[in-house]
C-alpha positions as MATLAB code, in Angstrom:
seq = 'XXXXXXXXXXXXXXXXXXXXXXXXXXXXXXXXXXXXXXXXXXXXXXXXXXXXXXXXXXXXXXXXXXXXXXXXXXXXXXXXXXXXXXXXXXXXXXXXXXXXXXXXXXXXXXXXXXXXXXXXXXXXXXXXXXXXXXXXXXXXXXXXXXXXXXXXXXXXXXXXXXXXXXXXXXXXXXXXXXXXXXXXXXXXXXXXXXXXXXXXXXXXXXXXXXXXXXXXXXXXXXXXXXXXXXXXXXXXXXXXXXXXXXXXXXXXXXXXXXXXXXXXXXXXXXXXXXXXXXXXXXXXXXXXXXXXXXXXXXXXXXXXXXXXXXXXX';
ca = [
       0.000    0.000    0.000;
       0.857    3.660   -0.640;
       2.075    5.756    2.466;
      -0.464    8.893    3.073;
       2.924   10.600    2.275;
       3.138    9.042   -1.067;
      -0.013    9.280   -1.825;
       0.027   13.288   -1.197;
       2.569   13.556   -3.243;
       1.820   11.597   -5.998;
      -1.797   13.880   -6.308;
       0.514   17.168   -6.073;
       2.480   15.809   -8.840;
      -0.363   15.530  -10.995;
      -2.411   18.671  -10.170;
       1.053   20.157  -11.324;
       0.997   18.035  -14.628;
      -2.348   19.115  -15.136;
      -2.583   22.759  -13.956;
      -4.541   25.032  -15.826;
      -2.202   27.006  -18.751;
      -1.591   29.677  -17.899;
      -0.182   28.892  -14.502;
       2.875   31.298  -15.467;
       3.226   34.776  -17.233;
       3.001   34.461  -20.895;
       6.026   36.549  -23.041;
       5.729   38.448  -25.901;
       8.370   38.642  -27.798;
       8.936   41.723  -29.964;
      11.772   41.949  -32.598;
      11.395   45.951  -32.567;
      11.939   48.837  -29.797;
       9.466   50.235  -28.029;
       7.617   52.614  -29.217;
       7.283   51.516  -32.610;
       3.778   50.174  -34.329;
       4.773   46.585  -33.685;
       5.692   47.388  -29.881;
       2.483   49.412  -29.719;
       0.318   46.981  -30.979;
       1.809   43.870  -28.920;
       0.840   45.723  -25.581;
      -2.400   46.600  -26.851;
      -2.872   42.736  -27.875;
      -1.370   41.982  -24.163;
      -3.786   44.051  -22.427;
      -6.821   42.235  -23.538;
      -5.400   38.833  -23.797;
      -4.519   38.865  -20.017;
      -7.986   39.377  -19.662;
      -9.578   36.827  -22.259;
      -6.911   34.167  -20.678;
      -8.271   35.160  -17.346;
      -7.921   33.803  -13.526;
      -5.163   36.565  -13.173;
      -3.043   35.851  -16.194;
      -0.033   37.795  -16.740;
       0.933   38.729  -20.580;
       4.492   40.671  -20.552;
       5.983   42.206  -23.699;
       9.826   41.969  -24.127;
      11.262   44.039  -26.939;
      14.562   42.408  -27.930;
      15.366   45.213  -30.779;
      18.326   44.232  -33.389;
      19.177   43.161  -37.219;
      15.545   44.630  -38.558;
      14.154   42.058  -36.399;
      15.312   39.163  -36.738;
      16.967   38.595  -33.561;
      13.430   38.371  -32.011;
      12.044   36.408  -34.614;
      14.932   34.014  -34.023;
      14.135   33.826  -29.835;
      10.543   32.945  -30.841;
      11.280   30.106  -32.903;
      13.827   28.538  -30.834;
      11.959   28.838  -27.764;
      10.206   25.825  -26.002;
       6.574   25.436  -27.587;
       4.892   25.600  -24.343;
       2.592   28.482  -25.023;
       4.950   30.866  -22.446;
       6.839   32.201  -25.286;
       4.813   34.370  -27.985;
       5.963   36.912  -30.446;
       5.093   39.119  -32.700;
       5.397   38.752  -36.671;
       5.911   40.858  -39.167;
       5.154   40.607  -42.753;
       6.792   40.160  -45.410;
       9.982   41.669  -42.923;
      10.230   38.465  -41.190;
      10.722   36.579  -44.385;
      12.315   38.629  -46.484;
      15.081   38.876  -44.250;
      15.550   34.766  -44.706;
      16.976   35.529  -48.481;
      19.382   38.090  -48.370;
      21.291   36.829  -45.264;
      21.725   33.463  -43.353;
      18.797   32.578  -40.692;
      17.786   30.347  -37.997;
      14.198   30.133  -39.140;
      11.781   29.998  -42.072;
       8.324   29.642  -42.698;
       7.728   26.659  -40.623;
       9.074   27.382  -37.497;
       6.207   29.045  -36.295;
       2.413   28.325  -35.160;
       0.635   30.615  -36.833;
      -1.956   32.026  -33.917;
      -3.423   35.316  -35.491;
      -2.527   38.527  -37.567;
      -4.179   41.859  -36.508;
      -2.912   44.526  -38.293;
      -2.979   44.970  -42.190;
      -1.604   48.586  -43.283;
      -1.690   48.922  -46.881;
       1.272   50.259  -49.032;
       0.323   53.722  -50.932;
       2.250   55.474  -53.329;
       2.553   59.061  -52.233;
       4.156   62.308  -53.567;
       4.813   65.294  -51.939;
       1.675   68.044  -51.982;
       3.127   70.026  -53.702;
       3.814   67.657  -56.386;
       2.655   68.440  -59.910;
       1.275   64.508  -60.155;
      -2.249   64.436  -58.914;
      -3.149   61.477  -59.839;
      -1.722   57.791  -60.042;
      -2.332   57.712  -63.842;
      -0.024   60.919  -63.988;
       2.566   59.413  -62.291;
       2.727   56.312  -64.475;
       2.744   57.823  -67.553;
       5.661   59.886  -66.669;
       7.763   57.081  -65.258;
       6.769   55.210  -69.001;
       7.161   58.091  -71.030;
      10.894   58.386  -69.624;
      11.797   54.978  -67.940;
      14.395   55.291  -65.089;
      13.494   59.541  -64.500;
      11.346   59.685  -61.877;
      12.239   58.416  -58.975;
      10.573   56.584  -55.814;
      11.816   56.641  -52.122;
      11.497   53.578  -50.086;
      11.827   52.825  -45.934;
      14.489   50.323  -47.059;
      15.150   46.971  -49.725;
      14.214   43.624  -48.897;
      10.811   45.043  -47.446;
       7.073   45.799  -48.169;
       8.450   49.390  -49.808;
      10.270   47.369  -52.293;
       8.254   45.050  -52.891;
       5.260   47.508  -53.853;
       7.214   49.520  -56.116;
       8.590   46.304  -58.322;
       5.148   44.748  -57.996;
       3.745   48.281  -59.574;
       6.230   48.034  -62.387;
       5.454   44.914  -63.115;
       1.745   45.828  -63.235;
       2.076   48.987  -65.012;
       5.107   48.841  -67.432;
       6.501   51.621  -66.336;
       9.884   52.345  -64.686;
      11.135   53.881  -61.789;
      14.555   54.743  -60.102;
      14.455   53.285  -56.286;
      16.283   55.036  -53.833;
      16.446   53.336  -50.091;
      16.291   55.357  -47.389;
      17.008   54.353  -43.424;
      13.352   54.238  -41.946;
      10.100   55.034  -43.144;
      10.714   58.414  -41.561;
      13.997   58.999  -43.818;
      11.617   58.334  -46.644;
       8.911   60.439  -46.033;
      10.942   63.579  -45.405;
      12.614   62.936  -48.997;
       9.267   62.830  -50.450;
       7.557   66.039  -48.646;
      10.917   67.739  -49.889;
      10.794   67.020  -53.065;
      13.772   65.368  -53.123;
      12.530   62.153  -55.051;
       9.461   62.374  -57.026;
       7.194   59.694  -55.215;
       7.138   56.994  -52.560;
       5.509   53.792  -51.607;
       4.981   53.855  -47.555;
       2.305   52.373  -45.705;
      -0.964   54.393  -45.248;
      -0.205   54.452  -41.306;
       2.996   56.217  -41.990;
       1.118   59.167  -44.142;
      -1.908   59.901  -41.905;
      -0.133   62.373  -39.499;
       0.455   64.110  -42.756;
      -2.392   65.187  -44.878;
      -1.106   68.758  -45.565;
       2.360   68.017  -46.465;
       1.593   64.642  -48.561;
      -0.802   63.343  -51.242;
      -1.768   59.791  -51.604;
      -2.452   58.545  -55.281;
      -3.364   55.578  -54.692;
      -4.044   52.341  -51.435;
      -2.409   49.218  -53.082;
      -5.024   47.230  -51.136;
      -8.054   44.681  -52.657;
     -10.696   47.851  -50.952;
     -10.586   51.468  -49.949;
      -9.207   51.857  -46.447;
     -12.049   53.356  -44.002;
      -9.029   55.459  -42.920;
      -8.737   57.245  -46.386;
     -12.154   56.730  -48.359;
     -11.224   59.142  -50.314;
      -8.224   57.592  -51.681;
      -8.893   55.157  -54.892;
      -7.122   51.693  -54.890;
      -4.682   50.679  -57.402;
      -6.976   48.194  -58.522;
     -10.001   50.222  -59.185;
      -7.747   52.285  -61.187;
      -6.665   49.321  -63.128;
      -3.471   47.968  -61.394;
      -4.454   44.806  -59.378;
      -1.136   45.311  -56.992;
      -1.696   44.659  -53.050;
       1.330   44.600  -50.700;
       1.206   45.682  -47.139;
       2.512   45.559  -43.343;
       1.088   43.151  -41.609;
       1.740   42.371  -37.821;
       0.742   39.181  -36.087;
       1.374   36.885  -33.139;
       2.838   33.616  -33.432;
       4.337   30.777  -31.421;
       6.939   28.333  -32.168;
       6.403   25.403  -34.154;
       5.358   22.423  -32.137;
       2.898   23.727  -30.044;
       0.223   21.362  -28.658;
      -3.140   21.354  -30.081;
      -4.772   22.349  -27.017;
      -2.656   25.422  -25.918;
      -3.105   26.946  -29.894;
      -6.750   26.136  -29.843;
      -6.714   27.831  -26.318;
      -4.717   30.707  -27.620;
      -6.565   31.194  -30.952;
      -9.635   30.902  -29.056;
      -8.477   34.239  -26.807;
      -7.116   36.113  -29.947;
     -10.436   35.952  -31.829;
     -12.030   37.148  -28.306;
      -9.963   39.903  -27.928;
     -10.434   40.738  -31.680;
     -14.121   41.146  -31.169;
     -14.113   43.165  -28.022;
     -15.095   46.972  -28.541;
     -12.684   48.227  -26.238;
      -9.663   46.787  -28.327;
     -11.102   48.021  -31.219;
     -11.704   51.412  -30.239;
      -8.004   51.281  -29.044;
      -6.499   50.303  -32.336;
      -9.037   52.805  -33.856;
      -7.091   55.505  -31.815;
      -4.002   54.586  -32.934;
      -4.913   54.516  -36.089;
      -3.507   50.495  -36.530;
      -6.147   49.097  -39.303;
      -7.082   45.716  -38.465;
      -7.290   42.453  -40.243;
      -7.590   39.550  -38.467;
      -6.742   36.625  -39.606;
      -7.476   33.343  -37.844;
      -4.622   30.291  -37.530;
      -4.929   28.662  -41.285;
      -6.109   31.889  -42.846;
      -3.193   33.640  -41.331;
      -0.305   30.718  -42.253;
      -2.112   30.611  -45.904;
      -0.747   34.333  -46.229;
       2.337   34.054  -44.289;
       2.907   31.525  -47.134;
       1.910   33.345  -50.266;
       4.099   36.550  -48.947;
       7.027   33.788  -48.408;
       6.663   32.879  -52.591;
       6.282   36.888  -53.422;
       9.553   37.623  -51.070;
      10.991   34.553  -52.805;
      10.684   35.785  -56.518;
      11.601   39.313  -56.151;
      14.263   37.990  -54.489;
      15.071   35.898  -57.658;
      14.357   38.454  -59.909;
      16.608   41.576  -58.276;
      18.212   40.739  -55.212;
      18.828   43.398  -52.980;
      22.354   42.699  -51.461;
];
């Protein structure tokens, strides 16, 4: 027979095996420094999560900035798949920074969990700027290939890859020119010191007096910008944005991601997280486990072929 002893702690070692996840604060893991959208949007995502997990869960962010990300991409996919260790994922940066360089993931070291944010690409000039329309712009850059010229965050990214899908679409040709940062870019472009851009529509909304946006290079208008035609109503069917997610490393029990999919999609529908992201003006589209992998896929073939096509190191 069993001592009472052994017997108590046989039934404490199971109530351990079995404890209710989570029974320890949950890390997010974000490739970026705070303050950016990604940081922003991961502690917004926390704040209602802790909440949907419930029974006093604690969700912490950890920003572990470095290498446009991919050191915190890297600490996501290497980390136990226990459901402790989140991140957040960025698209098409995450994968786009597997071609150019050497990298401890790919495209299936990850659960996919949920995306939330979607921030269309735009191309953009300067208000001032004598093009007023998209079709202006076009004809120019096909009327005298290589002349006008279009600033970009950085290569490798969802910049680039918007102005060589628009090429593609259009015929006509452009000169890039890289900046450092989004920021870099923009200031170019309200000085006039390259003749368009390609930013997301989150990066020109501070901006209405010093920029004009052409065109949204998403499948609809954003409710942001109604105003603001889509490349593909004007006859270019080109979509590339930002999108920002949360993810867990590959391997992770059924359960836990049904559990944790289960509490993204709640937090997704609750008004007060909505309002929230409203404020900050992050546009969301959520995307739900296979929906979300399906596009973390078809991004990983587009970053693939431009890659093919004109690598950018």
């Amino acid at each position: 027979m069993k001592t009472p002893l052994t017997a108590l702690a046989l039934a404490v070692t199971a109530t351990a095996a079995f404890a209710e996840y989570p029974d320890k604060p949950v890390e997010v893991i974000v490739g970026y420094s705070a303050g950016g959208g990604t940081d922003v949007m991961a502690r917004t995502v926390a704040q209602f999560l802790e909440q949907e997990l419930g029974d006093g869960a604690s969700v912490v962010v950890k920003n572990i900035p470095g290498a446009g990300g991919q050191i915190g991409f890297t600490e996501v996919s290497e980390a136990a798949p226990d459901g402790y260790t989140l991140g957040t994922f960025n698209l098409p940066a995450a994968l786009a920074l597997t071609k150019d360089r050497a990298a401890d993931y790919d495209v299936d070291s990850f659960t996919y969990l949920a995306n939330f944010v979607e921030d269309p690409n735009t191309i953009t000039v300067a208000a001032t700027s004598q093009f007023q329309t998209l079709g202006e712009l076009l004809d120019a850059a096909e009327a005298d290939p290589g002349a006008i010229t279009l600033g970009l965050s950085s290569l490798g990214g969802n910049d680039h890859f918007a102005a060589n899908m628009m090429q593609d679409a259009s015929g006509a040709e452009f000169t890039l020119v890289p900046f450092k940062g989004a920021s870099n870019a923009r200031t170019a472009i309200m000085g006039g010191h390259v003749a368009a851009g390609t930013m997301t529509l989150g990066q020109t909304s501070n901006f209405p007096d010093e920029l004009r946006v052409l065109a949204v290079l998403a499948d609809e208008r954003s409710p942001f910008r109604p105003d603001v035609p889509t490349a593909k109503e004007l006859g270019y069917d080109v979509q590339m944005s930002s999108l920002r997610g949360i993810v867990a490393p590959a391997g992770l029990d059924e359960a836990t991601t049904d559990q944790l999919r289960a509490a993204l999609s709640a937090v997704n529908e609750n008004p007060g997280f909505q309002e929230m992201m409203a404020e900050q003006g992050n546009p969301i589209a959520f995307m739900l486990g296979d929906d979300f992998a399906e596009t973390v896929s078809e991004q990983d073939g587009i970053a693939s072929r431009i890659w093919a096509e004109t690598p950018w190191k």
